[in-house]
C-alpha positions as CSV (number, residue, x, y, z in Angstrom):
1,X,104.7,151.2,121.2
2,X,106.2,153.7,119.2
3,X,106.4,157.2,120.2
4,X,104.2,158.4,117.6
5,X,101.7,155.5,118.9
6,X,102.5,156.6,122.6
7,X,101.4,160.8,121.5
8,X,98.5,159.0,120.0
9,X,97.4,157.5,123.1
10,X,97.8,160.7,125.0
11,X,96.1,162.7,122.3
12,X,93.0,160.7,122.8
13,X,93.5,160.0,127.1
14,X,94.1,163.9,127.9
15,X,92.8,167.0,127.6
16,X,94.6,169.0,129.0
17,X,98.0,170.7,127.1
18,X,98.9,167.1,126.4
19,X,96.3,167.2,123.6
20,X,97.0,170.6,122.3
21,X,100.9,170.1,122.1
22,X,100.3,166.2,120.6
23,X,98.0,167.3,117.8
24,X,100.3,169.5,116.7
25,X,103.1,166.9,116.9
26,X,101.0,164.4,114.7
27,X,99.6,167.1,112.3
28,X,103.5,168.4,111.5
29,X,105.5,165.5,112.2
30,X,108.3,165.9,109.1
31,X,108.7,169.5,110.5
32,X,108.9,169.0,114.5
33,X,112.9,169.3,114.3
34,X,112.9,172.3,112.5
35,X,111.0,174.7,114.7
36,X,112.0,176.1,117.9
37,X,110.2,175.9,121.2
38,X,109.8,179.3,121.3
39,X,107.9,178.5,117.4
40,X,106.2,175.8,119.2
41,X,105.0,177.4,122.5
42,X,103.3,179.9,120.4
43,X,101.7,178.2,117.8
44,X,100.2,175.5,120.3
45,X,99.4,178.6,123.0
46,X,101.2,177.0,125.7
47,X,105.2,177.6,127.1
48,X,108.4,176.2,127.1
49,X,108.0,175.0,131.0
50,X,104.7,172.6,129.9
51,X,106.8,171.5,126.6
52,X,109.3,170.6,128.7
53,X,106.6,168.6,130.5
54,X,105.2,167.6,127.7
55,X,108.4,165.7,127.1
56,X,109.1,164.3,130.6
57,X,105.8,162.6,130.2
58,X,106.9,160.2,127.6
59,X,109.8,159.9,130.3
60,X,112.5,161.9,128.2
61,X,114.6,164.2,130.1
62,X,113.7,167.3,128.5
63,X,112.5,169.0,124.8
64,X,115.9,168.6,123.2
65,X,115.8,164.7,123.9
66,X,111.7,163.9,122.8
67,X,112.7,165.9,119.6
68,X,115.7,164.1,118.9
69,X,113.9,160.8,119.1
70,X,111.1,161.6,117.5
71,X,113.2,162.7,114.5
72,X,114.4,159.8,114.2
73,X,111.4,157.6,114.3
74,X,110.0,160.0,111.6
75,X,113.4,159.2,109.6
76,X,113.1,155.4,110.6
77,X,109.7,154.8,108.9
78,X,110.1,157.7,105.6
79,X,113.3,155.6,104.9
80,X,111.3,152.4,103.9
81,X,109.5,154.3,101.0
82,X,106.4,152.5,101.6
83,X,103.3,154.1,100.0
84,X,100.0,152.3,100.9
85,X,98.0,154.2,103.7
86,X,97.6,151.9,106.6
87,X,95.4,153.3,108.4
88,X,92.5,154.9,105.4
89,X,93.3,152.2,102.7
90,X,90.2,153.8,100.8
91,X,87.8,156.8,100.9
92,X,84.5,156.6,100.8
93,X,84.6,157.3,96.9
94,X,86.4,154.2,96.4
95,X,85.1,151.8,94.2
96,X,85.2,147.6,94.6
97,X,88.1,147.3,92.4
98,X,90.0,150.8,93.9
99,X,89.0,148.7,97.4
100,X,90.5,145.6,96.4
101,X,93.7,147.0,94.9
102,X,94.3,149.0,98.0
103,X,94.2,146.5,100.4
104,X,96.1,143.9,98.6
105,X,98.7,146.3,98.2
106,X,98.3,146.9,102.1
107,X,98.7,143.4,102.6
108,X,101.7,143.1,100.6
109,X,103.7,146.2,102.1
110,X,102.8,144.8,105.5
111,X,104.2,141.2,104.7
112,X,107.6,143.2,103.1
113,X,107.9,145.1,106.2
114,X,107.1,142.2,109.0
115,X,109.8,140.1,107.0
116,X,112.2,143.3,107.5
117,X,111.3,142.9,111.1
118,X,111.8,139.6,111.5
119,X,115.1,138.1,113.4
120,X,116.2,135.2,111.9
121,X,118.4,134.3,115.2
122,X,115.0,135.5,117.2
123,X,112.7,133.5,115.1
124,X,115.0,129.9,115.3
125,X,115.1,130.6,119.2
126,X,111.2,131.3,119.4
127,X,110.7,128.0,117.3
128,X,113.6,125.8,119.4
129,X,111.5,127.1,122.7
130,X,108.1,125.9,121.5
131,X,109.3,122.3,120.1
132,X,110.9,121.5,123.7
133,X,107.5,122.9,125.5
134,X,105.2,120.4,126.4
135,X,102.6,122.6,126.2
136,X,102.5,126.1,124.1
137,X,100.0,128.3,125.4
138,X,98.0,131.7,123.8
139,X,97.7,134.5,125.5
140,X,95.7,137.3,123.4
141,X,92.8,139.8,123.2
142,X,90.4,139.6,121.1
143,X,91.1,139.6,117.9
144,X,94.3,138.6,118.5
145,X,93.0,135.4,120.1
146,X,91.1,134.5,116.6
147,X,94.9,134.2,115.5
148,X,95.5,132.6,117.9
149,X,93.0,129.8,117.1
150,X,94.7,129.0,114.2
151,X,98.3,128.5,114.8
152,X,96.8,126.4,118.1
153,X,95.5,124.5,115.5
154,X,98.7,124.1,113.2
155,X,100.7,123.2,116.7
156,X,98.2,120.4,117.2
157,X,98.2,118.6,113.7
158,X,102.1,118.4,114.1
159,X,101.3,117.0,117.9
160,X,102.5,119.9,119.9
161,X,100.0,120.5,122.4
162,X,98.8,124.1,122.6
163,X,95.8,126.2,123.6
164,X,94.1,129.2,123.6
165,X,93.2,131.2,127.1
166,X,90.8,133.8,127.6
167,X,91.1,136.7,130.3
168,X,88.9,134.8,132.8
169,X,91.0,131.7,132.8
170,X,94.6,133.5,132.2
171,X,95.6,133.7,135.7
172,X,94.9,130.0,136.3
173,X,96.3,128.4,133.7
174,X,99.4,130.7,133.8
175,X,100.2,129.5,137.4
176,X,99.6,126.1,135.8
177,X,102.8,126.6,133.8
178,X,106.0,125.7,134.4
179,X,109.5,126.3,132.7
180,X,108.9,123.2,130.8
181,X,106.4,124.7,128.8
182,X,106.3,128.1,126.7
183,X,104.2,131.1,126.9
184,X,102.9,132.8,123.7
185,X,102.1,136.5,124.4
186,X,100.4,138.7,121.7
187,X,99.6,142.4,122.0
188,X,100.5,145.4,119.5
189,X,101.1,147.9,122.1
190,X,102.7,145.8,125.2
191,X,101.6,148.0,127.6
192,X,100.0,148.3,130.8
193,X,100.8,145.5,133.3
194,X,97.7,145.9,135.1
195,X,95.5,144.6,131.7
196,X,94.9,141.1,130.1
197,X,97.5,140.0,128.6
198,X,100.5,142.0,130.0
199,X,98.9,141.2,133.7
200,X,100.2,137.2,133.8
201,X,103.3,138.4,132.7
202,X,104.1,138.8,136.4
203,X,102.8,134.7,137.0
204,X,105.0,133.2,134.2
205,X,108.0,135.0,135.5
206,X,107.5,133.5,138.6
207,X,107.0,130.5,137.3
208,X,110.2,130.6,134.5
209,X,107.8,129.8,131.9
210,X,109.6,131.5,128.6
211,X,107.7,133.6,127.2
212,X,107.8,134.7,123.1
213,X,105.6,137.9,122.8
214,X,104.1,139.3,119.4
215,X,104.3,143.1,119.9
216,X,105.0,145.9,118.4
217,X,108.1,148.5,117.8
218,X,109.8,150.4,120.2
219,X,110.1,149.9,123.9
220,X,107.3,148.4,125.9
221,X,106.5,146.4,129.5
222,X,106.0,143.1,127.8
223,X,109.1,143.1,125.4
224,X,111.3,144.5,128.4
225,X,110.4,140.9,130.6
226,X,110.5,138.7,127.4
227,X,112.4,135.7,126.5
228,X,112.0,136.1,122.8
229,X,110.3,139.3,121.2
230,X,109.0,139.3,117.4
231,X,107.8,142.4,115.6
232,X,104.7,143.4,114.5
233,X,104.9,145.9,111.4
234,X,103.5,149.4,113.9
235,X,102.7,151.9,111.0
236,X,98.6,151.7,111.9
237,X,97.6,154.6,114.6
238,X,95.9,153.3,117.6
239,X,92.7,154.5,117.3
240,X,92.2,156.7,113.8
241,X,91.6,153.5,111.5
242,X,89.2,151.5,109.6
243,X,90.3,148.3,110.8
244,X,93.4,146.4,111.9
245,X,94.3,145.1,108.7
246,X,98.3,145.9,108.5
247,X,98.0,144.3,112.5
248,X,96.3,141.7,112.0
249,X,98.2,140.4,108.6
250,X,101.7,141.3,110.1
251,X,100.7,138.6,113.2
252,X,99.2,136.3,111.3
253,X,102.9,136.2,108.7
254,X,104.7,136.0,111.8
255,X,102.8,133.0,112.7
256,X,102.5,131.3,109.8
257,X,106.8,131.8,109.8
258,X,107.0,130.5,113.3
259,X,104.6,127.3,112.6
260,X,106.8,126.7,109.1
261,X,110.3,127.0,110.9
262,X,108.8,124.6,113.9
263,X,107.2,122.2,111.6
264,X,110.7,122.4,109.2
265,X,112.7,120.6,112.6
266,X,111.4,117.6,111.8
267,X,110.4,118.0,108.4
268,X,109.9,114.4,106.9
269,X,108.3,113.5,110.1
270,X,105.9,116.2,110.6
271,X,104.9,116.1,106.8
272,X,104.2,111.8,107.1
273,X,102.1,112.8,110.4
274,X,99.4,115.4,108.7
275,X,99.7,112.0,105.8
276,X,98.3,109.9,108.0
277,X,96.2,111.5,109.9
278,X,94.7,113.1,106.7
279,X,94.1,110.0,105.2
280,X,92.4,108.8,108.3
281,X,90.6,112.0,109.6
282,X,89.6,113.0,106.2
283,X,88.9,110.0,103.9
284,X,85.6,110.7,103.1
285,X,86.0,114.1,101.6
286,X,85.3,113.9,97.8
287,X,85.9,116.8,95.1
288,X,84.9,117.3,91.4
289,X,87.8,119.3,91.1
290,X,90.9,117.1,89.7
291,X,93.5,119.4,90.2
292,X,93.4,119.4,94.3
293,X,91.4,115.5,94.3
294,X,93.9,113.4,95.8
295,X,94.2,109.3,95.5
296,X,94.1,108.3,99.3
């Protein structure tokens, strides 16, 4: 997670001075660097010993440090001059159209950014690792599993056999794994090793199963033990949203690249395949419509 994510978090966990201090943070974020913690201490009602705290807690050694870096996150994500709100796309005087607008102009930032994200060395390793598995496997909260669902399902029309766990049968089917076989780990934040998904993290390790997470910016438990890491786009807040729709596009893009770069390894093969079994699976589908009818 990002820090901003990771003051979120705390913000709604705490309430203690974690709160007070984090609210502030959030609420003056372009501003942080320029105040002192004497400015600070005062206008939070707290000190300079439980700012210093306050710091340690994200594990940075002291005020100067957490400042520095938040700074720089702020500077980071102001420099991409995107405007769309991710996290209130629309108010509740928006109408349809204002609705519409908004979120296809959400969708579109988020696909610009992911693709700023992406790795092209990262992304060819991720899709090398999942055409030698023999079996790709999904591990994912919902909704993250729903996404799940479908690249399982554009993994199997090309023949490489993949699935989709759930947290019941996780553990199981990780120690099922082996290092011929690939690990497909999706979760915005990446933390906490003792929850589903991050918790068979510790299995496929043990195993050497490589594992290709999904996850979001900044430094987390699931990117620090992963084989190959892609980025989610991280501008939505954890909790103070409508919906997960920046999330939830910004995985399914980096799918939808992952399954194109896979199935463009053995491009006239893979194309003659979904032919065939078209042809055969899906003969007796009939349209009106001329302009997608095919003659099979």
């Amino acid at each position: 997670m990002y820090l901003f994510q990771k003051i979120e978090e705390a913000v709604f966990k705490q309430n203690d001075a974690r709160r007070t201090i984090g609210e502030f943070i959030l609420a003056n974020r372009e501003k942080i660097s320029g105040y002192s913690m004497e400015e600070i201490a005062g206008m939070t009602h707290t000190s300079k010993p439980t700012l210093v705290r306050f710091a340690k807690y994200f594990d940075y050694s002291g005020w100067k440090e957490f400042t520095y870096a938040f700074a720089h996150e702020v500077a980071q994500f102001d420099e991409t001059n995107l405007d769309a709100n991710f996290n209130l796309p629309f108010d509740k005087s928006a109408d349809t159209l204002q609705i519409i607008e908004n979120l296809a102009d959400l969708s579109m930032q988020t696909i610009k950014e992911t693709t700023s994200l992406i790795s092209l060395s990262d992304m060819d390793k991720a899709s090398d690792i999942i055409n030698q598995a023999n079996t790709t496997v999904i591990f994912g909260r919902s909704p993250n599993s729903y996404l799940g669902e479908s690249f399982k399902r554009n993994l199997n029309t090309i023949y490489k056999r993949s699935l989709v766990t759930n947290a019941d049968e996780a553990g199981l089917i990780a120690n099922s794994l082996t290092n011929q076989d690939c690990a497909v780990i999706i979760s915005y934040s990446g933390d906490n090793p003792e929850t589903y998904p991050m918790k068979n993290v510790s299995i496929l390790l043990k195993n050497k199963v490589p594992i290709i997470s999904i996850t979001g910016g900044g430094e987390n438990y699931l990117r620090k033990y992963s084989t190959i890491s892609l980025n989610i786009a991280s501008r939505e807040r954890l909790y103070s949203k409508i919906a997960n729709f920046s999330t939830e596009e910004s995985i399914r893009f980096i799918l939808n690249v992952l399954y194109a770069k896979l199935f463009s390894l053995n491009y006239d093969e893979n194309l003659q395949t979904k032919i065939n079994d078209s042809r055969h699976l899906e003969g007796l589908r009939k349209t009106t419509f001329m302009d997608i009818s095919e003659d099979l």
